[in-house]
C-alpha positions in Angstrom: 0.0 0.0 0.0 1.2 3.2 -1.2 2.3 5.7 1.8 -0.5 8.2 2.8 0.4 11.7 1.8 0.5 13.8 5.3 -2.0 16.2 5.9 -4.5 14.5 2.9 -6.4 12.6 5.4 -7.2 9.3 3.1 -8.1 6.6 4.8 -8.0 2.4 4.0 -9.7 -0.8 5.6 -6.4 -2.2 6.0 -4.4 1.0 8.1 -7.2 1.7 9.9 -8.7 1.3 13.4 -12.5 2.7 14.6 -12.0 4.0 18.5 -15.2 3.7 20.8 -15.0 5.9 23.4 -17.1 5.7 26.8 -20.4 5.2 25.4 -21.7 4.0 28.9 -24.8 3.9 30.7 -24.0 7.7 33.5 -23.6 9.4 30.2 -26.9 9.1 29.0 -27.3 13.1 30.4 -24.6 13.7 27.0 -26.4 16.5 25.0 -27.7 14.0 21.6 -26.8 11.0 23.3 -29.3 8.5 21.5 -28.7 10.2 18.5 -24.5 9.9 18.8 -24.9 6.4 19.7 -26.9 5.5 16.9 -24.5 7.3 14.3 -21.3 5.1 16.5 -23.3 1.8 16.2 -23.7 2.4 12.5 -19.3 2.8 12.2 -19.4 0.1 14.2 -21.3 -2.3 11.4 -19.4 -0.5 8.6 -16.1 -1.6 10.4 -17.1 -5.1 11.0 -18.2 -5.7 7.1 -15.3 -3.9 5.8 -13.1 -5.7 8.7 -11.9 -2.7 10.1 -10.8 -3.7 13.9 -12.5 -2.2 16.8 -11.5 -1.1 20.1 -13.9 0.0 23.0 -13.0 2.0 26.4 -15.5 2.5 29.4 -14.1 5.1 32.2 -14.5 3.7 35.2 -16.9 1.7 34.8 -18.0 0.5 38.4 -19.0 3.9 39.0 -20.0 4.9 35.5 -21.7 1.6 34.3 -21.8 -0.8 31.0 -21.6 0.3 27.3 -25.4 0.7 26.6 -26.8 -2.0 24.4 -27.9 0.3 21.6 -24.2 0.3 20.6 -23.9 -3.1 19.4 -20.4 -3.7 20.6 -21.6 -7.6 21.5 -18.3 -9.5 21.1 -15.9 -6.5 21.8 -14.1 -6.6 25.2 -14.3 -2.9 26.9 -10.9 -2.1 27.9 -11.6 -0.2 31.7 -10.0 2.9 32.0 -9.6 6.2 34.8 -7.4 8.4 32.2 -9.0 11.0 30.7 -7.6 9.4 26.9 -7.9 5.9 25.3 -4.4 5.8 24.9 -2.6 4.7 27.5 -5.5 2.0 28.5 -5.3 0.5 24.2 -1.3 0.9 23.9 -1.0 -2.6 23.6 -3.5 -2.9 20.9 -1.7 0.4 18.7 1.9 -1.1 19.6 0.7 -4.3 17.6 -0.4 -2.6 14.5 2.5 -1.4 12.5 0.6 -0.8 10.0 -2.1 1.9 11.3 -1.9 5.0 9.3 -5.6 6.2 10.7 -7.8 6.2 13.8 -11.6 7.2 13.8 -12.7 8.3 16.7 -16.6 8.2 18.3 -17.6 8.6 21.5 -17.6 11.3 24.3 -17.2 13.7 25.8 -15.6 15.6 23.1 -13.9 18.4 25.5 -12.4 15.1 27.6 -11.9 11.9 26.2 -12.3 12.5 22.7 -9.9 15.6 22.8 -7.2 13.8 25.0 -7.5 10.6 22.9 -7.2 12.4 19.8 -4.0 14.5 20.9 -2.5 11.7 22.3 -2.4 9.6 19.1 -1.6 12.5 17.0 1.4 12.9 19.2 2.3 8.9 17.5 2.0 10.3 14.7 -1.4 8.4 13.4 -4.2 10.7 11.4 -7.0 11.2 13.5 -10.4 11.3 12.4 -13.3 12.5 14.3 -16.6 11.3 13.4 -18.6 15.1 14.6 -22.2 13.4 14.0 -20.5 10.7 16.7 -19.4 13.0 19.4 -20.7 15.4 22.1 -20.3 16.5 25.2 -23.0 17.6 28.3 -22.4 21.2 27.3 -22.3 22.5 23.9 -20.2 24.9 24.3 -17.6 22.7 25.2 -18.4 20.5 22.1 -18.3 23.3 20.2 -14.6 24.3 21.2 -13.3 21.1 21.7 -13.9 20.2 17.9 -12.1 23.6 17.2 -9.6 22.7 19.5 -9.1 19.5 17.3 -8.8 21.0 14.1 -6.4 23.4 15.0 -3.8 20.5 16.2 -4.3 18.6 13.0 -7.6 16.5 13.6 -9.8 15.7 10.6 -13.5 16.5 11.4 -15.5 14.6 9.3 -19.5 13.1 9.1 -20.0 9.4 9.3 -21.3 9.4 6.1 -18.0 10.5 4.5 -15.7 8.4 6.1 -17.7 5.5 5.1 -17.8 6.6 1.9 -14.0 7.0 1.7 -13.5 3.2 3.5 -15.6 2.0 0.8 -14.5 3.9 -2.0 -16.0 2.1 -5.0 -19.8 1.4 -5.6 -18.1 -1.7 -7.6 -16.8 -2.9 -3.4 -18.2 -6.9 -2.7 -20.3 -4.7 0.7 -21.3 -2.1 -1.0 -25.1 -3.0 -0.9 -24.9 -3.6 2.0 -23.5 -0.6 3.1 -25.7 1.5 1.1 -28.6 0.2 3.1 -27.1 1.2 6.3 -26.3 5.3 5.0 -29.5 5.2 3.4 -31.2 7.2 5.9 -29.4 10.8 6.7 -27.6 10.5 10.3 -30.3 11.8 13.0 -29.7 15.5 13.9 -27.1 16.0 16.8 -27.0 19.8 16.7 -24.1 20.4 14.5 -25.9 23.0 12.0 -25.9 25.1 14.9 -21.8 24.6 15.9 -21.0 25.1 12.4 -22.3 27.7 11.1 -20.3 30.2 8.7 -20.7 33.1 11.1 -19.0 31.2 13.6 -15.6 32.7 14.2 -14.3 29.8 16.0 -14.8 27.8 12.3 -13.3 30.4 9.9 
């Protein structure tokens, strides 16, 4: 596989890893919550047709609870965790990968996990790409300026349906109907019109 141009933000099946972050039962309070979820579960299926490994975190979850079911992570062990980033709880798992180019990232909150996660692997050199319709945080204002945050380091914001579009990359691909099935219906609204509007000086 050809070398992936820095800064292009391509991404392959075979160099790339889908992050799950803290999708856990507390969190149900997350501003778009069911919405985030549903837009995760629906990587989640992409990854596992297009065999795109997985990894799942839940912080502290004696306190915090389970993954909630609507995820569909049946058959993916939750790695525990009490750091503010998936990082240091999936080292392992990245350290066995030489070839991982790309990480996309879901989960929340965007101002805590998702932001530490995504510096922290961009600090390994890996492209980081966050799925915005699969993110949040309790407050949007802190959604709202952690996805700034991201872009200015060098994060990729992108929409579910994009990503999946670049994974597949050819309506000729063996899953492609089956994929086509599962983007058929827009991504449920999570408030992201109203972070990303033009006027908004934090986007310009």
């Amino acid at each position: 596989m050809a070398a992936v141009r820095p800064g292009l933000g391509r991404i392959h099946p075979g160099s790339t890893i889908l992050f799950l972050c803290d999708m856990q039962e507390k969190f149900r309070g997350v501003a778009y919550f069911p919405q985030i979820v549903s837009v995760a579960a629906r990587m989640l299926k992409v990854a596992r047709l297009l065999e795109v490994p997985a990894v799942l975190t839940e912080q502290y979850p004696q306190g915090l609870g389970p993954t909630v079911p609507e995820l569909g992570a049946e058959g993916l062990k939750a790695v525990p965790k009490t750091c503010f980033s998936m990082v240091p709880a999936v080292r392992q798992e990245l350290d066995s990968r030489p070839q991982l180019r790309s990480v996309i990232l879901c989960g929340i909150e965007a101002q805590a996990c998702i932001l530490n996660t995504a510096l922290d692997l961009l600090e390994r050199e890996l492209q980081v790409h966050v799925v915005v319709d699969a993110c949040s945080s309790r407050s949007q204002v802190d959604r709202l300026v952690a996805m700034s945050r991201m872009r200015q380091s060098g994060v990729f914001l992108s929409t579910s349906e994009g990503l999946i579009l670049q994974l597949v990359g050819d309506s000729s691909h063996p899953h492609f109907k089956e994929i086509q099935k599962l983007i058929k219906e827009p991504s449920p609204d999570s408030g992201l019109l109203g972070l990303f509007q033009h006027e908004n000086p934090l986007f310009r």
